[in-house]
N, C-alpha and C positions, 0 to 999 in steps of 0.2 A: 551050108548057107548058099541060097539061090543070090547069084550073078545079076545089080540091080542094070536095065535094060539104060540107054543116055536117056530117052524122053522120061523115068523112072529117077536118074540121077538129076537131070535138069529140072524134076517136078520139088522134090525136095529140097534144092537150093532155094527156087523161088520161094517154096512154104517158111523155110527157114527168116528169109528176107522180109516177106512182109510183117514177119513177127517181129522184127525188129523193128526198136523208135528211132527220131532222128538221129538221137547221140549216140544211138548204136551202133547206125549206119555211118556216120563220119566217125567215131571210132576206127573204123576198119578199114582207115584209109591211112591210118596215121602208123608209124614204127617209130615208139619210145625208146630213145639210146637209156640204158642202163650203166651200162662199162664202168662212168667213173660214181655210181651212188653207194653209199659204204650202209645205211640206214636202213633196212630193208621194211619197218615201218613207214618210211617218208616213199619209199619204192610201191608199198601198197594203196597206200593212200591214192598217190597219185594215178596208178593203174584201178584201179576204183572209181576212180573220177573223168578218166579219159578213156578207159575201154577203149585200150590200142588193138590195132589187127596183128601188130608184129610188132618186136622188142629186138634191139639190138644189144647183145652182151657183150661183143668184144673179149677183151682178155680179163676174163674174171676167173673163179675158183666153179669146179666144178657141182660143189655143194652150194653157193650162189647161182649158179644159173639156172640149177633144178627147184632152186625156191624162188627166184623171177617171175621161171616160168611157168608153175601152179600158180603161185598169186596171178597172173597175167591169165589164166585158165579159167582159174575161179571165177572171174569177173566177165568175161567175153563169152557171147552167143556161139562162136564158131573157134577152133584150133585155133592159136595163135600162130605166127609164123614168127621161127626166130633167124634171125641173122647174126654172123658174127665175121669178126678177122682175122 
C-alpha cells in the first residue's frame, strides 16, 4: 500500500467534512462520559443521537468499553477518540 502524500491526506479529510451535516459536524466536538452508564441501551441511544467525537470510559470493564466503543463507531462518520483515567 502506497504512502497517501499530506495534500492527499489533507484532501480526504476535507471530502470526509463536507459529507458531513450540521449535527455531525458538532457531534465531533463533543466527548460523552460513559464511566458511570450501567444500560448499555440507554448508552446507544444516546450515542445515536449526539454522534460524539470522543467517549470518555473511565474505569469500566473491558468487555464495556469495547461495546461503547462500536456503538460510538457505529454511529459516527470518523474514528471515535476514547479517553479514559
Amino acid at each position: 500500500m502506497r504512502k497517501m502524500t499530506e495534500n492527499q491526506q489533507l484532501k480526504k479529510i476535507l471530502d470526509s467534512v463536507d459529507k458531513m451535516s450540521l449535527e455531525e459536524l458538532c457531534g465531533q466536538v463533543l466527548c460523552f462520559d460513559l464511566s458511570e452508564k450501567d444500560d448499555p441501551e440507554e448508552v446507544e441511544k444516546i450515542i445515536e443521537q449526539m454522534k460524539p467525537g470522543g467517549i470518555f470510559i473511565g474505569n469500566i470493564s473491558k468487555e464495556k468499553s469495547d461495546l461503547f466503543l462500536s456503538m460510538a463507531n457505529r454511529y459516527s462518520v470518523t474514528p471515535v477518540i476514547v479517553s479514559a483515567d
